[in-house]
C-alpha positions in Angstrom: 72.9 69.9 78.7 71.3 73.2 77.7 71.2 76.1 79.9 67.2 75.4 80.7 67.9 72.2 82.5 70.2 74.2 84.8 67.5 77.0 85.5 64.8 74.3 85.8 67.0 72.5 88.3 67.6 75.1 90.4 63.8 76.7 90.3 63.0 73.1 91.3 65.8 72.8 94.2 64.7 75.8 95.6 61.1 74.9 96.1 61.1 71.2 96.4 57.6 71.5 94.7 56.9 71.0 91.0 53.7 73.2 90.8 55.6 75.9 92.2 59.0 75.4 90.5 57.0 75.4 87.2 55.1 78.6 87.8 58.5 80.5 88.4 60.1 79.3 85.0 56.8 79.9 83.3 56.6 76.2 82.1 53.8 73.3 82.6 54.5 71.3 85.4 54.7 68.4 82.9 57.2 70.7 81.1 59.1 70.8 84.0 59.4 66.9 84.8 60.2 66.0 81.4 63.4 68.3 81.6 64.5 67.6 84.9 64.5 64.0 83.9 66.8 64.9 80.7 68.9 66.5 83.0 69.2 63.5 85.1 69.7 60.8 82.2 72.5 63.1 80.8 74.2 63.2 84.5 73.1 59.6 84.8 72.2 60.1 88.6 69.3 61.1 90.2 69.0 64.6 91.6 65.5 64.4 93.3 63.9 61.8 95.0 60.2 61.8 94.6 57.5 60.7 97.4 54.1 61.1 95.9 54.1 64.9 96.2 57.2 65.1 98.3 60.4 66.1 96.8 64.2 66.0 98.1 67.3 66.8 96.4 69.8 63.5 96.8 73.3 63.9 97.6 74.3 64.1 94.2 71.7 66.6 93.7 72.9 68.8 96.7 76.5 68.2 95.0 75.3 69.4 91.5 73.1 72.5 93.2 76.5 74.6 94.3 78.2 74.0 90.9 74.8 74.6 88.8 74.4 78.0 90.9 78.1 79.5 90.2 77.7 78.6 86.6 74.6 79.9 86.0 75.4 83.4 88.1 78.3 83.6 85.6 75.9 83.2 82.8 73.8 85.8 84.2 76.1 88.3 84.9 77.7 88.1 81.2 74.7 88.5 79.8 73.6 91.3 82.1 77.1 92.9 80.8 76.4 92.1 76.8 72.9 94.0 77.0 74.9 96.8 78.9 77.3 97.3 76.5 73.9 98.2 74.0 72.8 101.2 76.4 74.8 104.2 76.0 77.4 104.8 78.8 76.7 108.1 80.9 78.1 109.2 84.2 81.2 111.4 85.8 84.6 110.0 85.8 87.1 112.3 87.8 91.1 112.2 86.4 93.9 113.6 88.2 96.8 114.0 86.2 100.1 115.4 86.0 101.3 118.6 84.1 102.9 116.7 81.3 100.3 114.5 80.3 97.5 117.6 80.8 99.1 119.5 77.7 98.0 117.9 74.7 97.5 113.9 74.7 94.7 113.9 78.2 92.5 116.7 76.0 92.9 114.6 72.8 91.7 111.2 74.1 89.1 113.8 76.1 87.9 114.8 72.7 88.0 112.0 71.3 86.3 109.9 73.9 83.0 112.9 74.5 82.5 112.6 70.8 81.9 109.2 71.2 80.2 109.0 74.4 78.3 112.8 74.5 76.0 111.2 78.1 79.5 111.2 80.2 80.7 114.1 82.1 84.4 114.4 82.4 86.6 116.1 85.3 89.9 116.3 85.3 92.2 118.1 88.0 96.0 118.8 86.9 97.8 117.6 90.5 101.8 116.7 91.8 101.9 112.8 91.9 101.4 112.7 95.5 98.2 114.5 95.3 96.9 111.9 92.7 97.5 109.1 95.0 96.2 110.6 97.4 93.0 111.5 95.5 92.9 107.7 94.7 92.8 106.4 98.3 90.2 109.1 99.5 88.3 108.0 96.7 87.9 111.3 95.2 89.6 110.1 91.8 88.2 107.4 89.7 91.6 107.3 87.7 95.3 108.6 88.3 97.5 109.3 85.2 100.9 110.3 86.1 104.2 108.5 87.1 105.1 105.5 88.5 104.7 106.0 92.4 106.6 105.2 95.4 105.1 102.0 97.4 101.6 103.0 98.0 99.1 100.6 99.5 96.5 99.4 97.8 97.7 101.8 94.6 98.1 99.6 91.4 100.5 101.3 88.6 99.6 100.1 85.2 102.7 101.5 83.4 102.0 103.4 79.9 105.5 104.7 78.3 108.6 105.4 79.3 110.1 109.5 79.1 113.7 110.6 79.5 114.2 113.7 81.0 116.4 116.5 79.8 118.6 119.4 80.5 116.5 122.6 78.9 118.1 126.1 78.8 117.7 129.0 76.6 119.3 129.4 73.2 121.6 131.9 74.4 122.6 130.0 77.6 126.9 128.7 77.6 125.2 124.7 77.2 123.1 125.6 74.6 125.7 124.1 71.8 126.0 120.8 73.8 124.4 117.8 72.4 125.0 115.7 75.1 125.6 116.0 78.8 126.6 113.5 81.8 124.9 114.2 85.3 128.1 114.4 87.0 128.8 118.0 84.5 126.1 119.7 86.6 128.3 119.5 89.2 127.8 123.5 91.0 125.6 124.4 87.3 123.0 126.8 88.6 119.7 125.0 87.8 115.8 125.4 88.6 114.1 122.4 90.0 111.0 121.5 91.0 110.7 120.7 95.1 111.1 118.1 96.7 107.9 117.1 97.9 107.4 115.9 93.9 108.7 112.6 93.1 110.6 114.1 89.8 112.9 115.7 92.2 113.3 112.8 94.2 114.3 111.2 91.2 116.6 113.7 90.2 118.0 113.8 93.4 119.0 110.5 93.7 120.8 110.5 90.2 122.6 113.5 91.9 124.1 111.5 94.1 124.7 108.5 92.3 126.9 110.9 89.7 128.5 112.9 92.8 127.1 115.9 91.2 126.1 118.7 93.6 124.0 121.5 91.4 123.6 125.0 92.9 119.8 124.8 92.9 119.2 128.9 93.2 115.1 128.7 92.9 112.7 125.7 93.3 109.2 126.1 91.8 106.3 123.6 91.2 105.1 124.6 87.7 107.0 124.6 84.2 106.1 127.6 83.2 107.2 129.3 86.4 110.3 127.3 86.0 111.0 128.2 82.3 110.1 132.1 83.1 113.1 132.0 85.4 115.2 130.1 82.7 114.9 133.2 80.1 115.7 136.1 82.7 118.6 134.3 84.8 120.0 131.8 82.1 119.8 129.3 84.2 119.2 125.6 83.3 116.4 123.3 84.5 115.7 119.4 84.1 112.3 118.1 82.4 110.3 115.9 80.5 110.9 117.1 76.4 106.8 116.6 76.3 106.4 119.4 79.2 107.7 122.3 77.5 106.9 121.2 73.9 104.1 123.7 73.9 106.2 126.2 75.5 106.5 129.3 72.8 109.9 130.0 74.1 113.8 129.6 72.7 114.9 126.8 74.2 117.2 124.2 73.8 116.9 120.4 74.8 119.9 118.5 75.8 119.7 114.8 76.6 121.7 113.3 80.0 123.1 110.2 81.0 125.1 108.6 83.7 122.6 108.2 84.6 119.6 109.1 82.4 116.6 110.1 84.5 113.8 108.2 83.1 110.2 108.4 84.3 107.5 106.1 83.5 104.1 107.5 83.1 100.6 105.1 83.2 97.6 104.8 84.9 96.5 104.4 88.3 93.5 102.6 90.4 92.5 101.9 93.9 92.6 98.4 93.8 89.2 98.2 96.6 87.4 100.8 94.3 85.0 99.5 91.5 85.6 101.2 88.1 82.9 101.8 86.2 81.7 101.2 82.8 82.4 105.0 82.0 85.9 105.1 83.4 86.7 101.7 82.3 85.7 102.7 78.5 88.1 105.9 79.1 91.4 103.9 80.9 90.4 101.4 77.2 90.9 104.7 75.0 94.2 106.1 76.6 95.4 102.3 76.7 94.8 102.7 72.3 95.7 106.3 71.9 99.0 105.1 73.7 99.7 101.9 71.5 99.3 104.1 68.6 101.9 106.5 70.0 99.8 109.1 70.8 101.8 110.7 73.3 105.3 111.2 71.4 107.3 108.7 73.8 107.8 105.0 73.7 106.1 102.0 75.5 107.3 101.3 78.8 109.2 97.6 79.2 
C-alpha cells in the first residue's frame, strides 16, 4: 500500500464521484479507478460499491475511512514539520529566571543560541521562583528556569541539576577556617537570609527545624549582592548557592553543610495547556545540551 492509494481513497470517499475525486488529486478518472482497485485487492475487500454512476462506501469502506484519515493527518503534519525545520526559526520567546542561573550559563546558551538563530528575539526577566510560576500561568512566560517548585497546577518541572547550598562569610569572619559545618552549629549564628516569601528560605527553614537550629536572622534581603554587601560590613554569615556569588569580586569563603544538606534542584518549567513554539522549543533543546555538557558547574539532577 503506498501513500497514494490512501489519498485517492479518501478524495474518493469524500465525494462519492470519480470525476470529481479525480480532479482534486489531479489524476485521470481512469487513473483514479485503477488505484482504488489496487487498494481494494491489497485489503481484499471492497470499499465502494458502484451503481452505474452512483457510488457508496461499504462497511468495510466506512471502517477503513476513520483509520485512513488519522494516518494520513499524521503523515501530513510530519511532513508539514520536516519542511519547517528548513525555514529559519524567528519569533520572541520570553524566560523568567532566577538570580543564579542569570549570571553566567542563561547569557552563554543566549549567545550561543542568537548566533545560531539571528531572526529570534529573546526576553528574559531575572524573577523569585514564585514570580516565574506565576508568569507561566498568566501566560506571560514561554519558559521558567529556576527551582523545583512547590505543587503548582498545571506547572510541569523538568528537573536540570542538582546545587548544594553553602554557608559563605568573609575571609576575616570566626568560620572562615571551617571546612565543614552541621546545620544544627548555626544554632543563635547571626546570619542574612533571603525572605520568606522565596522558596530558598522556605527550604532553609525547614532544615532549621529538622536540625533544631534557631539562627539569629538580624537582616533579610532578596538579592545576593545586597546580602553579601551586609556580609563584609557586619561579618555576618549568609546561606547560598556556590554558583550565586561565583562572580562576586569579594573575599569570601565557602563552607559546605550537612545534617542536613540544603540541596536545590534547578530545571525548566512549562504551562502544561500552553503550546511552545518552534523558537522556545529550539531554546529549552540548547539549555537541555549546554546542561549535559556541564555547562553550568553543578551535577545532573537524579
Amino acid at each position: 500500500m503506498e501513500l497514494r492509494h490512501l489519498r485517492y481513497f479518501i478524495a474518493l470517499a469524500g465525494s462519492l464521484n470519480f470525476t470529481r475525486a479525480a480532479e482534486r488529486v489531479h489524476v485521470t478518472q481512469s487513473t483514479l479507478s485503477h488505484q482504488i482497485r489496487q487498494l481494494e485487492d491489497e485489503v481484499g475487500q471492497r470499499l465502494f460499491d458502484r451503481h452505474g454512476k452512483r457510488v457508496m462506501l461499504t462497511e468495510a469502506g466506512e471502517s477503513f475511512l476513520a483509520y485512513a484519515d488519522r494516518a494520513l493527518a499524521v503523515i501530513d503534519q510530519g511532513l508539514g514539520e520536516l519542511k519547517q525545520t528548513v525555514a529559519p526559526i524567528s519569533g520572541t520567546v520570553r524566560i523568567g529566571t532566577t538570580h543564579t542561573f542569570n549570571l553566567g550559563f542563561l547569557p552563554d546558551c543566549v549567545a550561543l543560541f542568537l548566533k545560531q538563530n539571528p531572526t529570534v528575539k529573546i526576553v528574559i526577566e531575572e524573577l523569585s521562583g514564585d514570580a516565574i510560576t506565576d508568569g507561566l500561568q498568566a501566560e506571560q512566560l514561554d519558559i521558567g528556569i529556576g527551582y523545583r517548585p512547590e505543587m503548582q497546577k498545571d506547572i510541569r518541572f523538568e528537573p536540570l541539576f542538582n546545587e548544594e547550598l553553602a554557608l559563605i562569610v568573609a575571609q576575616t569572619h570566626p568560620l572562615a577556617k571551617r571546612k565543614r559545618m552541621r546545620i544544627a552549629e548555626l544554632h543563635r549564628e547571626s546570619l542574612v537570609l533571603l525572605p520568606q516569601s522565596f522558596s530558598t528560605r522556605r527550604l532553609l527553614d525547614e532544615c532549621f527545624n529538622a536540625a533544631g537550629a534557631e539562627p539569629n536572622i538580624i537582616a533579610e534581603m532578596n538579592t545576593i549582592p545586597a546580602m553579601l554587601g551586609l556580609m563584609v560590613r557586619k561579618h555576618v554569615g549568609t546561606i547560598a548557592a556556590p554558583s550565586a556569588i561565583a562572580e562576586h569580586n569579594k573575599p569570601l569563603r565557602v563552607i559546605p553543610l550537612e545534617g542536613p544538606t540544603p540541596i536545590r534542584t534547578h530545571g525548566l518549567l512549562f504551562m502544561d495547556k500552553h503550546q511552545q513554539t518552534r523558537a522556545s522549543m529550539a531554546f529549552t533543546a540548547l539549555i537541555r545540551k549546554q546542561t549535559k555538557a556541564g555547562k553550568h558547574g553543578a551535577r545532573p539532577a537524579a
